[in-house]
C-alpha positions as CSV (number, residue, x, y, z in Angstrom):
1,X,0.0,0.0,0.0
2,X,1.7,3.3,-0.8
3,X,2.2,6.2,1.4
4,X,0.6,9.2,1.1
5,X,1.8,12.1,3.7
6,X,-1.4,14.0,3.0
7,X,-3.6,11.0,4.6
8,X,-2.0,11.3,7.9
9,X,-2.1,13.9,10.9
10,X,1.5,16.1,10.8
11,X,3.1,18.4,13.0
12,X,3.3,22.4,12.4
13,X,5.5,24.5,15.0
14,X,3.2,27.5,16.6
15,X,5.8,30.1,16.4
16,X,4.5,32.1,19.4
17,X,4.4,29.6,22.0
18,X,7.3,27.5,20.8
19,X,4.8,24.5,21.0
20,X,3.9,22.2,17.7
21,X,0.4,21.3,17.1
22,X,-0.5,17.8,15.5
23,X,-2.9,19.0,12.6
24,X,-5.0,16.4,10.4
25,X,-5.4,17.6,6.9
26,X,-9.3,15.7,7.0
27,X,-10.1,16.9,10.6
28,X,-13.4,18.7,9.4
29,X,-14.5,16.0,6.9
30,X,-15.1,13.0,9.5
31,X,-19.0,12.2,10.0
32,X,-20.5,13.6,12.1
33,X,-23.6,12.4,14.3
34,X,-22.8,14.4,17.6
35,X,-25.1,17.4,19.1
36,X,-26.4,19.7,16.1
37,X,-27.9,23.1,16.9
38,X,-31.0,24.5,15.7
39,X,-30.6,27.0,13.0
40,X,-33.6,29.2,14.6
41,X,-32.2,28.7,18.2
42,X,-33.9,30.4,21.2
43,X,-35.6,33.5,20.8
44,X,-34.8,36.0,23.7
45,X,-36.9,39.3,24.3
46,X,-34.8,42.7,24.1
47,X,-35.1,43.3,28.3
48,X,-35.2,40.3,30.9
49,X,-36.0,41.4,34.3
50,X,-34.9,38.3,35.3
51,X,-31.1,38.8,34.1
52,X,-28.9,40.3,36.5
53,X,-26.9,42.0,33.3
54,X,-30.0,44.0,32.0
55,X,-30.1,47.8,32.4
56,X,-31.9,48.6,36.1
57,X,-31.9,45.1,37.4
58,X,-30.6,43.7,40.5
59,X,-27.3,42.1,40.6
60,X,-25.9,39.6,43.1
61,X,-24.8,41.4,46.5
62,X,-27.8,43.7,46.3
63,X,-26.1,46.3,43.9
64,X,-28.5,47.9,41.1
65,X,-27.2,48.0,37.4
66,X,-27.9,51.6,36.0
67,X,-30.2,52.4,33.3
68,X,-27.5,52.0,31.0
69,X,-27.7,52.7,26.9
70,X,-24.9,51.7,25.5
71,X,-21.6,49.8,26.9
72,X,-21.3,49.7,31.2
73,X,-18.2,47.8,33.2
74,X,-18.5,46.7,36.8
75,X,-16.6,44.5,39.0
76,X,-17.5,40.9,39.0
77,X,-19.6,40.0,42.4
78,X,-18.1,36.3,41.8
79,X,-14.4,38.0,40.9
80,X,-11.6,35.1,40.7
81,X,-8.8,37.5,41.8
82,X,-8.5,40.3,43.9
83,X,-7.1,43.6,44.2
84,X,-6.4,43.8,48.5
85,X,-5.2,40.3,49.0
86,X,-1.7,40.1,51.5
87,X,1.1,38.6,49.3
88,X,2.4,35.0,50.8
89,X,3.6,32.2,49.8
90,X,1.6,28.6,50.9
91,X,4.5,25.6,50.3
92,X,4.2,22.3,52.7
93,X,6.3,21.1,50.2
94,X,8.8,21.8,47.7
95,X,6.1,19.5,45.1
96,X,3.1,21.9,46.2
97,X,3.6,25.3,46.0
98,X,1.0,28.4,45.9
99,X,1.3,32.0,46.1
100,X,-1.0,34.9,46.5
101,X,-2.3,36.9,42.8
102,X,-3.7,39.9,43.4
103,X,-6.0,41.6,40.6
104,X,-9.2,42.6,39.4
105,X,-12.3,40.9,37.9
106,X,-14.6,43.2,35.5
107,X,-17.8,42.3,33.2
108,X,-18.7,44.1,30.5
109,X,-21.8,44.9,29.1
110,X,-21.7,45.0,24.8
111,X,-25.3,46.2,24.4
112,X,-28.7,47.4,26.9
113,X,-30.1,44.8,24.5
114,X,-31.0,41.6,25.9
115,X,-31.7,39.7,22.5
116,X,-28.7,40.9,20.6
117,X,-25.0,39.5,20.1
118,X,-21.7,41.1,18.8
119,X,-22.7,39.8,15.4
120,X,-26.3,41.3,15.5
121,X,-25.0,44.6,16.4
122,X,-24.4,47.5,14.5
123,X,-20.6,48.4,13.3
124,X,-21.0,51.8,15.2
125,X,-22.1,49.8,18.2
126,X,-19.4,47.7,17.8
127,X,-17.2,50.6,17.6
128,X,-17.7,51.5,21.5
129,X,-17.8,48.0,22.3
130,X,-14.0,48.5,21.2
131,X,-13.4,51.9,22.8
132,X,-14.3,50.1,26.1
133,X,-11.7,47.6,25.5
134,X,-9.3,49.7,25.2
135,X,-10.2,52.2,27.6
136,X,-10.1,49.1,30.4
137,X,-6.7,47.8,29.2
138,X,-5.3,51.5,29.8
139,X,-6.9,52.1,33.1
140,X,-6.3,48.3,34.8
141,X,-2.9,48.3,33.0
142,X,-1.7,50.9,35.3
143,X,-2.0,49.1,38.2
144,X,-1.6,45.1,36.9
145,X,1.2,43.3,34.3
146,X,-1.2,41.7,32.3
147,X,-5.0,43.0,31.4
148,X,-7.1,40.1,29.7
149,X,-9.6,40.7,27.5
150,X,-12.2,37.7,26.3
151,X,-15.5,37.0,25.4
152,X,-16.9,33.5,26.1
153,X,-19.9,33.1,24.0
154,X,-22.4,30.6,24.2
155,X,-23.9,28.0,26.8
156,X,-21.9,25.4,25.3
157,X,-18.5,27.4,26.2
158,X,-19.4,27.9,30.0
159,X,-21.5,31.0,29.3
160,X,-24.0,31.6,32.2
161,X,-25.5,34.2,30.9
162,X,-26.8,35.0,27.3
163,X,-26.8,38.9,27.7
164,X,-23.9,40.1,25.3
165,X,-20.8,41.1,27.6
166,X,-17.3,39.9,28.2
167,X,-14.6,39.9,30.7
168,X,-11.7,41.5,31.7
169,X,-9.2,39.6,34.4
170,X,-6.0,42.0,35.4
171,X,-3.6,40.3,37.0
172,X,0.3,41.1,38.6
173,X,2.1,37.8,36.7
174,X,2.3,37.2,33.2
175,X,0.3,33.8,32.6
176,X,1.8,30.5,31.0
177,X,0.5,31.4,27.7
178,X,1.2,35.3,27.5
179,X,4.5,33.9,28.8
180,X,5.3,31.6,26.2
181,X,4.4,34.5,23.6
182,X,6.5,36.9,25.1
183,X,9.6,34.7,25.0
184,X,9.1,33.9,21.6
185,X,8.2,36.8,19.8
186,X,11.3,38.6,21.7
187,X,13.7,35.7,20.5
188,X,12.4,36.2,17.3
189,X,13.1,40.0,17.5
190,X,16.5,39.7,18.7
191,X,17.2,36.7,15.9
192,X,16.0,38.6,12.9
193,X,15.4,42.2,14.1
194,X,11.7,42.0,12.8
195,X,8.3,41.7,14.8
196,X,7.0,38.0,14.5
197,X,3.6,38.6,13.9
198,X,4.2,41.8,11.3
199,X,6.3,39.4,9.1
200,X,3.7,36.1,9.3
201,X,1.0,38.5,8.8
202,X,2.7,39.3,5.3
203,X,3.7,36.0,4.3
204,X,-0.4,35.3,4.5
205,X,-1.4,38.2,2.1
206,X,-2.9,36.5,-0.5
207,X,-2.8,33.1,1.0
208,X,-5.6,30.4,0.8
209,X,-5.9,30.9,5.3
210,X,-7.0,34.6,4.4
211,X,-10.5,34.8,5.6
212,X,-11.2,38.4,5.6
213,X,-9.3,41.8,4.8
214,X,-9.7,45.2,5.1
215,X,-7.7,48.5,5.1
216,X,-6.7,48.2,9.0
217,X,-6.7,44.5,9.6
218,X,-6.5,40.8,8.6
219,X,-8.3,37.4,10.0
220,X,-6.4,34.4,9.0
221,X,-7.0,30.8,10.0
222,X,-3.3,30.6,11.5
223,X,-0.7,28.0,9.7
224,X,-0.9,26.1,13.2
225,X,-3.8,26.0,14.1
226,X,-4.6,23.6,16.5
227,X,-9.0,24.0,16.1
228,X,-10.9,23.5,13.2
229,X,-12.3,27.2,12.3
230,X,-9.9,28.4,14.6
231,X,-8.4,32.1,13.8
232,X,-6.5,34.9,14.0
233,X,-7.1,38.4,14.0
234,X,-4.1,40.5,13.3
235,X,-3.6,44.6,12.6
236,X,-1.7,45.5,9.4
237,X,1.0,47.8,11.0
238,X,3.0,47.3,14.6
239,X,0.5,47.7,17.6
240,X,1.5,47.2,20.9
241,X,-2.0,47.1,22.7
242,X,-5.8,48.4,22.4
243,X,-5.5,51.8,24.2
244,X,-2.9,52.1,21.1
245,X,-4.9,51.8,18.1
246,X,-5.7,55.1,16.1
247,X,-10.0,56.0,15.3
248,X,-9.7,54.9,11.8
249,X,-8.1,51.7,13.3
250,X,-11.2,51.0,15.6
251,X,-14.2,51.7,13.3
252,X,-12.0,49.1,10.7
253,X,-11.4,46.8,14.0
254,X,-15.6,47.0,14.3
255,X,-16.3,46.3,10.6
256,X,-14.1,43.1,10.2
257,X,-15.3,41.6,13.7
258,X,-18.8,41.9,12.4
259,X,-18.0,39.8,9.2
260,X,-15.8,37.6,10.9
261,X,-18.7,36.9,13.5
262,X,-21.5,37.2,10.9
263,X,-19.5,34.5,8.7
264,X,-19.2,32.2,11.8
265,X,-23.6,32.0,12.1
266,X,-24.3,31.5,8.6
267,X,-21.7,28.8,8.2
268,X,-23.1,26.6,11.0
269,X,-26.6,28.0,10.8
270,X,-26.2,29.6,13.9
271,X,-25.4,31.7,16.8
272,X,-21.9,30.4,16.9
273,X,-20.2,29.6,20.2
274,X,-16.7,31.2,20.6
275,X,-13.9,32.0,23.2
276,X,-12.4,34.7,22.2
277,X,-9.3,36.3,23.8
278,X,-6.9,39.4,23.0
279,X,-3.0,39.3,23.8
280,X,-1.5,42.7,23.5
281,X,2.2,43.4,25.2
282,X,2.4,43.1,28.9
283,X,1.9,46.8,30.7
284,X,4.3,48.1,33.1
285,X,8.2,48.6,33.2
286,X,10.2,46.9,30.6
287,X,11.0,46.7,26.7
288,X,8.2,45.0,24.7
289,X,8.8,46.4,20.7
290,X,8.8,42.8,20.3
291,X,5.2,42.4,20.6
292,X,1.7,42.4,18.2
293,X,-1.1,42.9,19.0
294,X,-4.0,40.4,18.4
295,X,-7.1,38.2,19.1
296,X,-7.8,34.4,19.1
297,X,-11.4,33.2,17.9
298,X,-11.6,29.7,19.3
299,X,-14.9,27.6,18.5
C-alpha cells in the first residue's frame, strides 16, 4: 500500500508559543452524528427582568445595574482574583507550592439589548464595544502586568449568561501562555530584528488561510492552528496594545469583527459559540517592541 503524507495527521511549529500542534489535513470531513444546533435557536426578548446584566436590574450582592444605553463595566460580584489580598507564599512542600495573585475581575456589558450579540450589532455599536476595551486595558494596565480581554460566547462554552458582555481579568504575573508568547516573539526580535507577527502577517497576504481583509486588519485561519475554524485576527501595522490603536483603526477593528462573527452564524446556521481572547504586550516597566497585538477566535 503506498504512502501518502497527506492521509496522515502532521506536526506544524506555533511560532509564538514554541509549542507544535498535530494537525490532520481531513479533521473537518469525519462524520459527524454528535449534538447539532437548531438553526432558529432560542428566541430572547430585548429586556429580561430576570437577568442580572440588564439595564436597572438587580445584581448579586444587592447592587442595582444603572439604566444604562450603550456599553457599562463593573466588577464581578463572583471576581476570581482580587485587588487587597496580602502577598504570601503557601509551600508544605517543595512539590506543592501556591502564592497569592492579586488583581481585578470586570464584566462588560456589549449592548442594553438583551436579545442581541456582537454579530447582531451595529458596526457603530461595535465601535464603542472596542473603545471600552481599550479604555479598560489603559486604566487596569496601570495598576496590573497583564490585562485580559475575552468573550466566552455561548452555553456550550461555560456562558451563564446569554446577555452580550465579556470579561476582563488584570492580574500582577504574566500567565503561561502570555509567557510563552512573550519569550518567543522577543527571541524572534533579537534573531531577525523583525516583529513575528508583522512578518507572518505578510507572508499570508494572498494566501488560501486569508478569511477576511480590510484597510486596517486581517483574519487568518493561523498556519498552526490547532482547532478546526480556529483564527486569528491581526492589525496590518506594529500595535502594541488596544488603548494604542488610532479611530480609523477602531471603526475598521468594528467592521471586520462583524464579518468575521456574521460569517461564523451562517456557516453553522447559527449563533456560533466562541472564546475569544486578546493578547497585547504586557503593561508596566520593561522593553516589549517585540510584541503584536492580536485576538484568538476559538470555536
Amino acid at each position: 500500500m503506498q504512502f501518502n503524507p497527506a492521509d496522515h495527521p502532521h506536526r506544524r511549529l506555533n511560532p509564538l508559543t514554541g509549542e507544535w500542534n498535530v494537525v490532520s489535513p481531513h479533521r473537518t470531513k469525519r462524520p459527524w452524528q454528535g449534538k447539532v444546533e437548531t438553526a432558529g435557536g432560542e428566541v430572547r426578548p430585548a429586556y429580561d427582568p430576570n437577568c442580572y446584566l440588564c439595564p436597572g436590574n438587580m445584581r448579586a450582592g444587592g447592587r442595582r445595574n444603572p439604566p444604562y444605553d450603550s456599553t457599562f463595566v463593573f466588577v464581578n460580584d463572583f471576581s476570581g482574583v482580587l485587588p487587597d489580598i496580602p502577598s504570601g507564599v503557601y509551600s508544605p512542600h517543595p512539590l506543592m507550592v501556591a502564592k497569592s495573585e492579586r488583581g481585578e475581575c470586570r464584566v462588560l456589558c456589549f449592548s442594553p439589548r438583551h436579545d442581541l450579540t456582537l454579530a447582531e450589532m451595529e458596526v457603530t455599536e461595535i465601535e464603542k464595544v472596542v473603545a471600552l476595551w481599550a479604555e479598560q486595558t489603559l486604566e487596569l494596565g496601570r495598576l496590573y502586568r497583564w490585562v485580559q480581554v475575552f468573550e466566552n460566547k455561548g452555553e456550550i462554552m461555560g456562558c451563564s449568561n446569554p446577555h452580550p458582555h465579556g470579561q476582563i481579568w488584570a492580574v500582577s504575573t504574566l500567565p503561561n501562555e502570555p509567557a510563552k508568547e512573550d519569550f518567543n516573539q522577543r527571541r524572534y526580535a533579537e534573531e531577525n530584528g523583525r516583529v513575528l507577527l508583522v512578518d507572518y502577517a505578510s507572508l499570508e497576504c494572498g494566501s488560501e488561510r486569508l478569511i477576511i481583509e480590510n484597510d486596517h486588519w486581517q483574519v487568518v485561519v493561523p498556519f498552526w492552528a490547532l482547532w478546526p475554524y480556529e483564527t486569528l485576527v491581526l492589525p496590518r501595522r506594529q500595535v502594541l496594545r488596544l488603548p494604542d490603536l488610532t479611530p480609523p483603526e477602531r471603526r475598521s477593528l468594528a467592521e471586520i469583527l462583524k464579518r468575521l462573527l456574521v460569517r461564523y452564524d451562517n456557516l453553522f446556521q447559527t449563533s456560533f459559540p466562541y472564546s475569544m481572547g486578546w493578547h497585547g504586550a504586557p503593561t508596566g516597566e520593561g522593553e516589549y517592541g517585540h510584541w503584536q497585538l492580536h485576538a484568538h477566535f476559538y470555536p
